[in-house]
C-alpha positions in Angstrom: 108.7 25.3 63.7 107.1 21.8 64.1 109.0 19.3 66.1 109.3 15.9 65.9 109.7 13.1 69.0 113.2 12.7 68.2 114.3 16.6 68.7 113.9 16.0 72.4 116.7 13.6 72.9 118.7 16.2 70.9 118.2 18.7 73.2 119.3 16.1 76.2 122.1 15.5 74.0 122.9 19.1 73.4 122.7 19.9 76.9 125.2 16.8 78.0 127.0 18.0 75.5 127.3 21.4 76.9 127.6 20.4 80.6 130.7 18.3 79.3 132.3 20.9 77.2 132.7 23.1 80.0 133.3 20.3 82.9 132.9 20.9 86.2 131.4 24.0 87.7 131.9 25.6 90.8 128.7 28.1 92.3 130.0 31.6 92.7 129.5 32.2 97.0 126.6 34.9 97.3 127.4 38.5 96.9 126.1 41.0 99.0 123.6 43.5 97.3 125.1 46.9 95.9 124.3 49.6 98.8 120.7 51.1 98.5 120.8 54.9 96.7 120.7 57.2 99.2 117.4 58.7 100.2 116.8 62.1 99.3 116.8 64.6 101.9 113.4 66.0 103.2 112.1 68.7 101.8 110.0 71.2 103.6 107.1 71.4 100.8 104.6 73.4 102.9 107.5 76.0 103.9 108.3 76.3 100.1 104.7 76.2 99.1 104.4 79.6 101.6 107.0 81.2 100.2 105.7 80.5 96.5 102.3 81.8 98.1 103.7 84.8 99.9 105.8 85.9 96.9 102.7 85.5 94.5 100.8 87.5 96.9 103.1 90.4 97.0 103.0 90.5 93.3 99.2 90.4 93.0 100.0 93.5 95.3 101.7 95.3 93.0 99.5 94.2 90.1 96.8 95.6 92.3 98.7 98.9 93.3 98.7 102.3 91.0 102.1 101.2 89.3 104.8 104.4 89.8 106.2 105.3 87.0 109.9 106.7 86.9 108.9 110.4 87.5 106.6 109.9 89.6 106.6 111.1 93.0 105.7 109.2 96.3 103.7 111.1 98.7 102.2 108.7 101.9 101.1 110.8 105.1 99.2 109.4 107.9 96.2 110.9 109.4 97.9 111.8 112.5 100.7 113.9 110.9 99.9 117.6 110.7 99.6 119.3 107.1 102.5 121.8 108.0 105.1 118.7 109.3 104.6 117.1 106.0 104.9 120.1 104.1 108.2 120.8 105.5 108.8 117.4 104.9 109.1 117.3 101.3 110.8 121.0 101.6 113.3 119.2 102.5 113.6 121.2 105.7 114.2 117.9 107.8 117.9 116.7 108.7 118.3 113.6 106.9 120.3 111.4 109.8 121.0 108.1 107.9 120.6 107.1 104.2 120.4 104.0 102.3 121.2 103.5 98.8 119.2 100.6 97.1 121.1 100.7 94.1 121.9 97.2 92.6 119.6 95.6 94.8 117.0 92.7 93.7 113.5 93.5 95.0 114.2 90.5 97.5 117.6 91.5 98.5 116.0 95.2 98.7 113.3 94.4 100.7 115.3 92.8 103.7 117.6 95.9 103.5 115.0 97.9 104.1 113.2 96.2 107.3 117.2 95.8 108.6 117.5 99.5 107.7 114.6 100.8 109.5 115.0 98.8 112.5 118.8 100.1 112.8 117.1 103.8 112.0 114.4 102.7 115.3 117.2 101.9 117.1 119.4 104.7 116.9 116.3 106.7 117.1 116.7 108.5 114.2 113.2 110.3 112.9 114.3 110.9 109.3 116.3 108.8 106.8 116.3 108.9 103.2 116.2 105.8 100.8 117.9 106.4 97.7 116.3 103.8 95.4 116.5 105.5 91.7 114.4 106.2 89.3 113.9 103.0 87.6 114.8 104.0 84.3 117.8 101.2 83.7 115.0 98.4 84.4 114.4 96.0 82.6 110.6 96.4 83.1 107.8 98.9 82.1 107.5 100.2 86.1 110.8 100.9 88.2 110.7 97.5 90.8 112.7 99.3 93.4 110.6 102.3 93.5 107.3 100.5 94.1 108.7 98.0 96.3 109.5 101.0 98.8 106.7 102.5 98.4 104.4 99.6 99.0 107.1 98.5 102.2 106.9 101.8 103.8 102.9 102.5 103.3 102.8 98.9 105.0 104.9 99.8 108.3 103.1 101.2 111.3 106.6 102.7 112.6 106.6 104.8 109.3 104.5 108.6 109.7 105.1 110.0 106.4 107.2 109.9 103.5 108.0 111.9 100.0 110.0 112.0 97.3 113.1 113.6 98.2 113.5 117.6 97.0 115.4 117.8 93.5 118.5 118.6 95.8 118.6 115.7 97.2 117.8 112.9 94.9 114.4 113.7 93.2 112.4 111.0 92.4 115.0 108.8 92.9 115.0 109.0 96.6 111.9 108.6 99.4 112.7 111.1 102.7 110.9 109.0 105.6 109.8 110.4 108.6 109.8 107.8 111.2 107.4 107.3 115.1 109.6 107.3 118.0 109.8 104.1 120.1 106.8 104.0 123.0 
């Protein structure tokens, strides 16, 4: 639009104009500023970032691992434990003094019970438990979780000697019969 010299004195006069329509104005008094959104708490990122790391590595552990499968047994014997103990351990020919049965368990829920387990085992002094943690079969994986998570937790622990699947009897493959070091 092309304007002429005479559209500015309209605009004063539309201005006037306005100011007059409306009449006296009174400033509004300053208002404070709406409170600031509140910060976001801290988050410990590197505590977070370990977990993430530590949980990666212990699947990269059982990537790594021979993966059980649901009839499979688990054998683990340490150097130091005589052929015939072990062979009468997975007779069956040791009294099983405490038990705990993993079933229902997440792997992380399963994996705290076990460390609380054994440590109670230590400190009743029991030498031979038995973990009951099925054969897997209902999972929704290939592998049975709860089966290779004990066996890679108890192959891991100094305190633990030996262990085997438990005698048909007494849970099968579905169960681990742990022979446990005394305290020094």
């Amino acid at each position: 639009m092309v304007r002429s010299p005479g559209d500015e004195d309209e605009d004063k006069d539309d201005a006037a104009l306005f100011r007059s329509a409306i009449g006296n104005v009174k400033p509004l008094a300053d208002v404070p500023a709406p409170p600031a959104k509140p910060r976001p708490k801290p988050a410990a990122r590197m505590a977070e970032q370990d977990e993430l790391d530590a949980r990666s590595e212990f699947q990269r552990g059982l990537d790594e691992m021979a993966v059980l499968e649901a009839g499979d047994v688990l054998s683990y014997r340490r150097e130091n434990v005589p052929a015939r103990v072990f062979q009468r351990l997975k007779r069956g020919q040791f009294s099983v003094q405490d038990e705990l049965d993993l079933h229902g368990a997440t792997a992380l829920q399963a994996e705290s019970l076990i460390r609380r387990f054994l440590a109670e085992a230590h400190d009743h002094e029991f030498g031979c438990v038995r973990i009951i943690h099925g054969k897997g079969q209902r999972s929704d994986r290939e592998a049975p979780v709860l089966k290779n998570l004990v066996d890679r937790i108890l192959r891991q622990r100094a305190d633990v000697l030996a262990f085997h699947s438990a005698p048909p009897t007494q849970g099968g493959t579905g169960a681990a019969v742990v022979l446990l070091a005394r305290r020094s």
